[in-house]
N, C-alpha and C positions, 0 to 999 in steps of 0.2 A: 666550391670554386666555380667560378661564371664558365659557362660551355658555349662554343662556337658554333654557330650551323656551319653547313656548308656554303652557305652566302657569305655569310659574315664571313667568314675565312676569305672566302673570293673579294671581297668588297673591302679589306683590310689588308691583301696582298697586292691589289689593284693601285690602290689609295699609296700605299709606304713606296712600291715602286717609281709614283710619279715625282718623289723626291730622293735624287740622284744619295744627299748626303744621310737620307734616314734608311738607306739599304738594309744594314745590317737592327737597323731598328722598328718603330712597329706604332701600334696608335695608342694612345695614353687617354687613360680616360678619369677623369676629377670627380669624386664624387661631390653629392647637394644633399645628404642625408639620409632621403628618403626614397624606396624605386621611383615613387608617383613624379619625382622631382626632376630636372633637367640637368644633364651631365656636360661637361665638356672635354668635346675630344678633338687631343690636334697629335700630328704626326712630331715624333722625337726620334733623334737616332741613339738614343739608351734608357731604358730605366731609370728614373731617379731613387733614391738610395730608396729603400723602402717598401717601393712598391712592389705588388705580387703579380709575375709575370706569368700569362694565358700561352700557351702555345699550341697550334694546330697544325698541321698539313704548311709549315715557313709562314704562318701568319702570326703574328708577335702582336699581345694587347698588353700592357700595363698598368694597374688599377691602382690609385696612389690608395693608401689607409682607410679613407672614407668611402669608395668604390668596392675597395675590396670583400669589407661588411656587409653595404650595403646591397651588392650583386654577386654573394656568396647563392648557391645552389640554384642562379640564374642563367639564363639559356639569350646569348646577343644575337639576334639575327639582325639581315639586313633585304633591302631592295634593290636593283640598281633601274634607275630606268633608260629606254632608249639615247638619251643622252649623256647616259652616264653618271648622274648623280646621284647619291647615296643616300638613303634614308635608314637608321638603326632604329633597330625596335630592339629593349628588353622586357623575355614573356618569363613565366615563370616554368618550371625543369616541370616535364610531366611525371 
């Protein structure tokens, strides 16, 4: 199952808080098939049926079918920088 750093955790509790209506929800991520490939993530206030849900320290990630395969015994971190925007990196579990 995908593991959270402590960024990612911060940077996905950050992110869900700035929408009042996905409080109790979390950031949702689509997989592309393959790691090398590009994911889509947008903030949802639930799971959609299906998917396999990340929990760390109140930070909620959602990986529909495709994600969840595909970043099975992966590790999401993140960036944020001085202005706050976020950049995810997934590396692989040491």
């Amino acid at each position: 199952m995908l593991t959270l750093t402590e960024e990612a955790t911060t940077a996905v509790k950050t992110i869900t808080a700035q929408f009042p209506d996905a409080a109790a929800g979390g950031v949702r991520i689509e997989g592309a098939g393959s790691p090398e490939s590009q994911f889509r993530l947008s903030v949802v206030d639930a799971p959609v049926s299906g998917d396999a849900v990340v929990e760390n320290a109140g930070a909620r990630v959602f990986l529909d079918t495709d994600a969840a395969a595909v970043l099975d015994d992966r590790v999401l971190d993140a960036q944020i920088d001085p202005q706050g925007a976020v950049q995810f990196a997934v590396t692989t579990a040491a």
